[in-house]
C-alpha positions as CSV (number, residue, x, y, z in Angstrom):
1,X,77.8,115.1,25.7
2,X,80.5,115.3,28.6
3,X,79.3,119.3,29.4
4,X,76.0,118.1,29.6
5,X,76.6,114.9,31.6
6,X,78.9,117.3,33.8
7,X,75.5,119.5,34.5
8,X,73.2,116.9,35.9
9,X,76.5,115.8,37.8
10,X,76.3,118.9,39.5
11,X,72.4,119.2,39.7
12,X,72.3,116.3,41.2
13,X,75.2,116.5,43.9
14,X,73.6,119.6,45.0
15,X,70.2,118.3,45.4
16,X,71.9,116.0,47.4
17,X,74.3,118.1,49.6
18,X,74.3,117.7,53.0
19,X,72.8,114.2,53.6
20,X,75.3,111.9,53.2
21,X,73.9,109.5,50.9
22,X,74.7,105.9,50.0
23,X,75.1,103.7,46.5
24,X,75.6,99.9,45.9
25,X,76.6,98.2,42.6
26,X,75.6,94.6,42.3
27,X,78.1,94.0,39.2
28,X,77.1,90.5,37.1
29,X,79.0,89.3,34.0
30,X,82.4,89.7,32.8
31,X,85.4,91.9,32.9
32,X,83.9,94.7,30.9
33,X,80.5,95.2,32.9
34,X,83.3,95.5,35.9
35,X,84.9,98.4,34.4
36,X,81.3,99.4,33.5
37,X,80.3,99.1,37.2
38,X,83.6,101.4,38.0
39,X,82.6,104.5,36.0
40,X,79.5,104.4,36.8
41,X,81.0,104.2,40.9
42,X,82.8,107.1,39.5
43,X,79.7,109.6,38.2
44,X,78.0,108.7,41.4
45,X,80.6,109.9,44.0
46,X,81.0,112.8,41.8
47,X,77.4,113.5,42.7
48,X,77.8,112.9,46.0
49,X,77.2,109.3,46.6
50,X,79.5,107.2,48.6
51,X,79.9,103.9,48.6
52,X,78.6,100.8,50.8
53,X,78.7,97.1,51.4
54,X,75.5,95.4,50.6
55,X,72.2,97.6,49.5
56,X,70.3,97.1,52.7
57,X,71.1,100.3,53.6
58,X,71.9,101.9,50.5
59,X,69.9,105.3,48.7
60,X,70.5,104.1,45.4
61,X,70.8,101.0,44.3
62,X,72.5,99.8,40.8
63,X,72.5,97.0,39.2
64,X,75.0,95.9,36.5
65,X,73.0,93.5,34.4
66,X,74.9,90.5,32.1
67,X,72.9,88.3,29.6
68,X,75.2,86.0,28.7
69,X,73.4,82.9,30.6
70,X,69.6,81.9,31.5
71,X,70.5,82.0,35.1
72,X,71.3,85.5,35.4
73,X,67.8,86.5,34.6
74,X,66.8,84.5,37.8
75,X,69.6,85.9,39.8
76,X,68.2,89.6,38.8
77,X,64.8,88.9,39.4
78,X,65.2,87.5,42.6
79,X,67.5,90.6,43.4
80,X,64.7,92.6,42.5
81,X,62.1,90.6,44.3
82,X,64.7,91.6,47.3
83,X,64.4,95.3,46.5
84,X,60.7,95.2,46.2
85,X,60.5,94.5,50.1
86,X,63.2,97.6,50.5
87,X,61.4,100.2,48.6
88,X,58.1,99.3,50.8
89,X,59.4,100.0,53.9
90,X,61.6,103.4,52.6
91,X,62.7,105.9,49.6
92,X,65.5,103.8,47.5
93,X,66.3,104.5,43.5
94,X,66.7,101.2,42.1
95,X,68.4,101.3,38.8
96,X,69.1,98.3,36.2
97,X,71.6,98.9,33.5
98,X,74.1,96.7,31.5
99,X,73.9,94.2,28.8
100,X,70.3,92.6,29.9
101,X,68.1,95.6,29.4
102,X,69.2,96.0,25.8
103,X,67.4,92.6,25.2
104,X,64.0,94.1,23.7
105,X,61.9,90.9,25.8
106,X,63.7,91.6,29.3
107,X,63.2,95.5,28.6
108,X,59.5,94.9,28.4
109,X,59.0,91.9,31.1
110,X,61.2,94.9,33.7
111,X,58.8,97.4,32.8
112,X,55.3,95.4,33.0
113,X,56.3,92.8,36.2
114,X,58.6,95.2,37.8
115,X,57.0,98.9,37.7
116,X,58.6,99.8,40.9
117,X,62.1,100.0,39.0
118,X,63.2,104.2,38.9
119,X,65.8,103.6,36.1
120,X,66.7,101.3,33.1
121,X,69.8,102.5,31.2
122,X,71.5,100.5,28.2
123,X,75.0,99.6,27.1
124,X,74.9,102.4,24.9
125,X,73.6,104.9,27.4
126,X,75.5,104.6,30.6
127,X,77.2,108.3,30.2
128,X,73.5,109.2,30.3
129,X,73.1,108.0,34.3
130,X,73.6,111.3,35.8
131,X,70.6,112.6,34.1
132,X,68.2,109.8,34.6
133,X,68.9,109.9,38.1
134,X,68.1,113.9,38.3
135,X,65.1,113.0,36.1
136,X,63.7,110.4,39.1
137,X,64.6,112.7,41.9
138,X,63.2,115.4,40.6
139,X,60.1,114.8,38.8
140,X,59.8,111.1,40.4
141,X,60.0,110.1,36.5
142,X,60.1,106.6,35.5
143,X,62.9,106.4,33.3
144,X,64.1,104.2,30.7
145,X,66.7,105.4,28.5
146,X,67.9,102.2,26.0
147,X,69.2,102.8,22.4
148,X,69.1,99.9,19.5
149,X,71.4,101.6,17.2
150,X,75.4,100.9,18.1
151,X,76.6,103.3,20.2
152,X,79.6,105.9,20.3
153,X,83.0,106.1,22.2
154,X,82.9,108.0,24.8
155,X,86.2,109.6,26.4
156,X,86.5,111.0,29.8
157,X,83.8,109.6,32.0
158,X,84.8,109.5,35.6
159,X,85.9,106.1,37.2
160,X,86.5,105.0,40.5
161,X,88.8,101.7,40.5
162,X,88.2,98.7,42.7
163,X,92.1,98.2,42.9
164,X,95.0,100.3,43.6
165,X,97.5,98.4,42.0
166,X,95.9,96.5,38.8
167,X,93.4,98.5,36.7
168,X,91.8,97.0,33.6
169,X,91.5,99.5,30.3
170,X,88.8,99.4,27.6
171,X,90.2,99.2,24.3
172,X,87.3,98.6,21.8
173,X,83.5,98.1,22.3
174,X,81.0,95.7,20.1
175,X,81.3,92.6,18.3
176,X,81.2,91.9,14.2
177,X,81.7,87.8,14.7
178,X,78.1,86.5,15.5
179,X,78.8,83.5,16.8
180,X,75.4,81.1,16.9
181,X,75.3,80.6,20.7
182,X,75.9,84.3,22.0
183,X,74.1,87.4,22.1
184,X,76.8,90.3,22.8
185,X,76.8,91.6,19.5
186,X,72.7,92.2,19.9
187,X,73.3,94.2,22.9
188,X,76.5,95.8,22.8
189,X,76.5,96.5,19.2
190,X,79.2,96.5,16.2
191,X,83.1,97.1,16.8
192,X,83.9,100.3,17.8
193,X,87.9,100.8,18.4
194,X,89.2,103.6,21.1
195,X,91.8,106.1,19.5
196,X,94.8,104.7,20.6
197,X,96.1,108.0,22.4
198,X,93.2,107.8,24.6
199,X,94.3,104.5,25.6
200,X,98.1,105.2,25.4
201,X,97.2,108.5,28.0
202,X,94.8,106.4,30.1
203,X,97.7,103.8,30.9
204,X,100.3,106.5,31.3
205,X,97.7,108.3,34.0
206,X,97.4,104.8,35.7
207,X,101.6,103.9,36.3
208,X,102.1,107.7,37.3
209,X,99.3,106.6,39.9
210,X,101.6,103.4,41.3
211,X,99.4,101.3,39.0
212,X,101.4,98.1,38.3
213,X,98.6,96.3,36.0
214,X,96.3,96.6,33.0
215,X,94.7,94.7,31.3
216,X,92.9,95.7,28.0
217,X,89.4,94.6,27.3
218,X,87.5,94.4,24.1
219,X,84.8,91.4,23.3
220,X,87.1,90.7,20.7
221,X,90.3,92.3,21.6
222,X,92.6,91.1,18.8
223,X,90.7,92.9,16.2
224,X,91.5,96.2,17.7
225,X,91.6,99.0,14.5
226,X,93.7,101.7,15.4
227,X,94.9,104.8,12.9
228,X,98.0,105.4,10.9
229,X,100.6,105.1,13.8
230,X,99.3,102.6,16.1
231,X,97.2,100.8,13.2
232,X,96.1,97.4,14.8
233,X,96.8,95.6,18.3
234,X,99.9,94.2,17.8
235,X,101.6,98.0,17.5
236,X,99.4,98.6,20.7
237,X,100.7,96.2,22.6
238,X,104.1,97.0,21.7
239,X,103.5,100.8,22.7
240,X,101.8,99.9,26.0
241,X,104.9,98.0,27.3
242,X,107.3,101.2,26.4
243,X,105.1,102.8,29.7
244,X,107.6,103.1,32.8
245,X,106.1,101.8,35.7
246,X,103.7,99.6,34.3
247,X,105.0,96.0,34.8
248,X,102.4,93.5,33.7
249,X,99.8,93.3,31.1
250,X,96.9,91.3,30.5
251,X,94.0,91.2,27.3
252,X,91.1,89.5,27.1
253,X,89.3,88.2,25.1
254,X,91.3,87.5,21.7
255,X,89.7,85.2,19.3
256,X,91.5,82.5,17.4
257,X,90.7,84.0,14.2
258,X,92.4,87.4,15.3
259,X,95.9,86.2,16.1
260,X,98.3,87.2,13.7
261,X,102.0,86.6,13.5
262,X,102.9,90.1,14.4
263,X,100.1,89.5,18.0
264,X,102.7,86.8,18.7
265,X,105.8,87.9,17.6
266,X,104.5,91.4,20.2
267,X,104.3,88.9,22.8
268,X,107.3,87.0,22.4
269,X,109.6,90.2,22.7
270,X,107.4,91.5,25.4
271,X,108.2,89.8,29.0
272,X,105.7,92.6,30.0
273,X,102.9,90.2,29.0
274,X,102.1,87.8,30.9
275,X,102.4,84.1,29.7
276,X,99.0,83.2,30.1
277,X,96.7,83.8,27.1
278,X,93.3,82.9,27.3
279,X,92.2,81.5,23.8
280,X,88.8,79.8,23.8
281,X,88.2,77.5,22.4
282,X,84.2,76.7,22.6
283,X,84.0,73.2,21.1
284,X,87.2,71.0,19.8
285,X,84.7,69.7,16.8
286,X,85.1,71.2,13.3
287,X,81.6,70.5,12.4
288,X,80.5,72.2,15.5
289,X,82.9,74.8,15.1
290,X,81.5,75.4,11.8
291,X,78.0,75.8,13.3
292,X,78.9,78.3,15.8
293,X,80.2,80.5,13.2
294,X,83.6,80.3,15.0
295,X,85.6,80.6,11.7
296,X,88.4,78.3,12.6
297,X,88.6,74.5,12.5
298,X,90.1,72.0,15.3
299,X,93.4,71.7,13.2
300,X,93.6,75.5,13.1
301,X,93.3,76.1,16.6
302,X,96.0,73.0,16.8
303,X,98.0,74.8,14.8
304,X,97.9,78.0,16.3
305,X,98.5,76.8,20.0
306,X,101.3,74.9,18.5
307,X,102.6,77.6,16.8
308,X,102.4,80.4,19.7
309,X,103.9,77.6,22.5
310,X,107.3,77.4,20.0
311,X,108.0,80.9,19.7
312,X,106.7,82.0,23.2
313,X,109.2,80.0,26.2
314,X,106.7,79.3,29.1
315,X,103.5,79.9,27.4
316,X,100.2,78.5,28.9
317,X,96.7,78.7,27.9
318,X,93.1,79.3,29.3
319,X,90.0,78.5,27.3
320,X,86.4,78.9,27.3
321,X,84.5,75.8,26.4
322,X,80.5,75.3,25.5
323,X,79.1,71.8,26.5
324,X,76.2,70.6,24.4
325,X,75.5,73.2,21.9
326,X,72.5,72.2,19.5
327,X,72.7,68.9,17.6
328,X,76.7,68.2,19.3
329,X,77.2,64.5,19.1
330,X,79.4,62.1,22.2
331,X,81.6,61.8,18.9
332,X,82.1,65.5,18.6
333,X,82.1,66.1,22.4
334,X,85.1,63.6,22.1
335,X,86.9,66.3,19.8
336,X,87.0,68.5,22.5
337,X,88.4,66.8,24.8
338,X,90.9,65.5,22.6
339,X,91.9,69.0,22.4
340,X,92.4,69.9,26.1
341,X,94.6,67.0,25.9
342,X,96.2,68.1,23.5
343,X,96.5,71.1,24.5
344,X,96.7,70.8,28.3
345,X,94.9,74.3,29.3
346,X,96.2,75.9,32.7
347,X,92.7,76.9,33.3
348,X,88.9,75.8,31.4
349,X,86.0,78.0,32.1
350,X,83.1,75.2,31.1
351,X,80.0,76.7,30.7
352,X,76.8,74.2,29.7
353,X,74.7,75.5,26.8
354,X,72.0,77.8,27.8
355,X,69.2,79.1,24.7
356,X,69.6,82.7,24.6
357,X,66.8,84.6,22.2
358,X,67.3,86.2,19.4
359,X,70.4,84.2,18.6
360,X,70.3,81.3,15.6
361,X,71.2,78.6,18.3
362,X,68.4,79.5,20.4
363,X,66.0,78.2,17.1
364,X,67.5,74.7,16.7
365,X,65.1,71.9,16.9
366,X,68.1,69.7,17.9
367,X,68.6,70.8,21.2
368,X,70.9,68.2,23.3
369,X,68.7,67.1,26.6
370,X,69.6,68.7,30.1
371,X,70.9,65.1,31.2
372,X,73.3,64.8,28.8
373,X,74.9,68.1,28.8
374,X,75.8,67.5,32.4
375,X,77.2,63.8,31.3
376,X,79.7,65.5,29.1
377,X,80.4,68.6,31.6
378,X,81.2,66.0,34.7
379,X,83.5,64.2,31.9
380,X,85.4,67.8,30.8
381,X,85.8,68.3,34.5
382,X,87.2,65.0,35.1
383,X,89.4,65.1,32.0
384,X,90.8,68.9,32.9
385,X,91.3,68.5,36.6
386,X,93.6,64.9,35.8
387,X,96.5,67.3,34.8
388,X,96.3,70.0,37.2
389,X,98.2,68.5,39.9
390,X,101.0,67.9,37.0
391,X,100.8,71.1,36.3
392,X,101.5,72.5,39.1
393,X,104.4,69.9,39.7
394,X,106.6,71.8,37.1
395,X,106.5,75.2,39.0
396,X,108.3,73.4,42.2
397,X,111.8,75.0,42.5
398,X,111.1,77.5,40.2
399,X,111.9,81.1,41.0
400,X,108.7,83.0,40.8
401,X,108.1,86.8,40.4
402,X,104.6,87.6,42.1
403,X,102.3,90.6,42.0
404,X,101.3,90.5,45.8
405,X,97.3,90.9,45.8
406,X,97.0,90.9,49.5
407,X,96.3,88.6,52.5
408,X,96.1,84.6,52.0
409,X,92.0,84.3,52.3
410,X,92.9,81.3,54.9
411,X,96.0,82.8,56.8
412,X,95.9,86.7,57.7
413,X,99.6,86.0,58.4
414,X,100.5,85.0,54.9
415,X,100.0,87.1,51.5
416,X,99.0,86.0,48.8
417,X,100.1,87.2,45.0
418,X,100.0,86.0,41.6
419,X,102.5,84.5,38.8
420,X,102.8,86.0,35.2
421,X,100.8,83.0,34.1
422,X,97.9,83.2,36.9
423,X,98.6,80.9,39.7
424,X,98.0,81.6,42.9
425,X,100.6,81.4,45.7
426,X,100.7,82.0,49.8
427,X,103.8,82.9,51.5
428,X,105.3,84.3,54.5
429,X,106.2,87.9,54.1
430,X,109.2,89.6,54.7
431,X,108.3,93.1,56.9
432,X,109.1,95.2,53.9
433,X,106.2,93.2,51.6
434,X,103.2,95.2,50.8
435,X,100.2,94.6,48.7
436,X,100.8,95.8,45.4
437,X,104.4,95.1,44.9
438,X,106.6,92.4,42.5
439,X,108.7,90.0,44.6
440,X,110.8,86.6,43.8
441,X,109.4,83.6,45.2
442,X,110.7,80.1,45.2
443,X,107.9,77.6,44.5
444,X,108.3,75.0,47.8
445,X,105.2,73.2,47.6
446,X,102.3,72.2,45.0
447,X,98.2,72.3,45.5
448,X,95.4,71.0,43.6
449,X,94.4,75.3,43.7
450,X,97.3,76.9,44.9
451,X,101.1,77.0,44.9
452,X,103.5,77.9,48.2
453,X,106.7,79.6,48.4
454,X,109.2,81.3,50.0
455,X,110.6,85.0,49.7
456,X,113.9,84.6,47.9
């Protein structure tokens, strides 16, 4: 596969020699379509794109597709709609890959409303891009080139990273857990783990680079299989912070089901890790729970916070949380926010339930009305923002070390960098700062958003 991916790769780049030619990646959806959106930058500058802001200008034109909520198939079609004007007025590829087009309804409504489109690639096909591209240059093919079955690991495909200091790392592809609500496992197919040298080399590659960051990604990280020396995640988190030069590490997205004692215990002994670990959560309600197929109860999740905040000093959590998933009650809403009490998240994503087809929630006759879903997400909005100021209190006077990101987005004249547990602080650099490295900060002051502080 990689010889003959490396053969359009050169067909193409020589069919294209000489006249300077431009891509853009729109990029929707999470963490893992961004690392998508990165290889794919990578096999297209090896065939002699380069990159550019914006796709009025571009040559080719990619977009990243995510299908996790109903209003990114109106931001894609309007996208498109924009296209459609482009390719009028001069020659442009467009071509639509990611998560989306392996939804069999949105493969057929791109190719009957949209025939204009030069390219639809799937999850499972991406290493495949260099060839569908020659295809529509060439022989001005129409190409679609989608797979249902789950697909392979592939090793080795070019990447061009968006950072030169933090670089997130694929560890496993797919999802087995089928929750109700969610469609990944439809479209990006059953658990397939990386071999953990691959990784292991990867991350080594990426500190001798001045990387500082990773962070592993897997739909369900925690269930990462490995082989007889590295078997399961635990061991390969414990083997990615014995890598010199890397400072920091990061996974998402565990699932509660997934942490083990030995996932802890690897973060406890590991100040590598950073103390923010995003568990979500989805609904605080057992019943609901239940419904979701989440495989944990509200007392188990309890428990588990509980459990991880006594062995790990300085731990904080983030969380996913679904508002008004079919037949949820104000009683059971009330569960979950008697758990980010509880619990008192450093950050909630909320996200209000959204039908996606081809999943068992989309096929409930309970569905809870559009009015009420919005009651409850003002009222977990309300209930989560009450703490933040609080905490952020307890950082004040605390010694902070910060990965510095770059320039404060509302004073060029401060940077701006990150704690081990996310939060964002300004300060005034001293002339040695630079983007990219780890520096002590005293916390001085607290905001609702922000922290500020002072080189120590």
């Amino acid at each position: 596969m990689q010889e003959n991916q490396e053969k359009f790769i050169e067909l193409v780049k020589k069919k294209n020699d000489g006249k300077n030619l431009k891509y853009s990646i729109l990029t929707m959806g999470c963490q893992l379509n961004e690392n998508d959106s990165e290889k794919i930058a990578g096999m297209l500058e090896k065939m002699g794109y380069s990159e550019i802001d914006g796709y009025k200008d571009a040559d080719l034109i990619i977009f990243n597709t995510c299908c996790v909520r109903e209003n990114a198939e109106e931001r894609l079609f309007g996208k498109i709609g924009e296209i459609k004007k482009i390719k009028e007025s001069r020659d442009v590829i467009l071509a639509i890959g990611g998560c989306m087009m392996q939804e069999k309804n949105m493969l057929e409504k791109i190719k009957s409303s949209y025939p204009f489109v030069n390219v639809i690639f799937g999850t499972h096909t991406m290493q495949n891009l260099p060839e569908d591209i020659y295809k529509s240059i060439i022989n001005n093919e129409k190409v679609k080139d989608v797979l249902d079955i789950d697909g392979e690991v592939y090793e080795g495909l070019p990447i061009k990273r968006n950072s030169r200091f933090k670089a997130s790392v694929t560890i496993m592809y797919g999802c087995n857990n089928f929750c109700t609500y969610c469609i990944v496992p439809y479209v990006r197919g059953r658990e397939r783990s990386r071999d953990p040298e691959k990784i292991l080399e990867e991350i080594r590659e990426l500190s001798t680079e001045g990387y500082k960051e990773v962070t592993l990604l897997g739909q369900n990280v925690n269930s990462y299989v490995g082989n007889n020396k590295i078997k399961n995640f635990a061991d390969l988190l414990n083997e990615v912070c014995k890598i010199d030069g890397i400072e920091r590490i990061n996974f998402i997205s565990p699932h509660p089901k997934d942490f083990t004692d030995d996932v802890i215990e690897a973060i406890a002994k590991n100040e590598k890790i950073t103390r923010i670990i995003h568990l979500p959560l989805q609904s605080g309600n057992t019943k609901v729970l239940k419904e979701m197929n989440r495989k944990y109860t509200k007392e188990q999740y309890l428990e588990l916070a509980s459990k991880m905040k006594n062995r790990i000093p300085n731990i904080v959590f983030s969380t996913d949380i679904i508002v008004g998933f079919p037949g949820e009650t104000d009683e059971e809403f009330e569960d979950t926010l008697d758990v980010v009490r509880k619990v008192n998240f450093e950050q909630v994503f909320m996200f209000i339930y959204s039908k996606r087809e081809g999943t068992v929630g989309a096929n409930r006759e309970d569905q809870v009305p559009e009015e009420i879903k919005h009651i409850r997400f003002d009222k977990l909005k309300e209930v989560y923002e009450s703490r933040v100021d609080e905490n952020n209190e307890k950082y004040l006077n605390t010694i902070q070390k910060l990965l510095i990101e770059g320039k404060s987005k509302n004073n060029e004249e401060m940077l701006e960098g990150r704690t081990n547990t996310n939060k964002v602080v300004i300060f005034n650099p001293n002339e040695e700062n630079k983007i990219g490295d780890i520096v002590s900060v005293k916390i001085t002051e607290a905001h609702k958003w922000y922290l500020k502080g002072e080189i120590v």
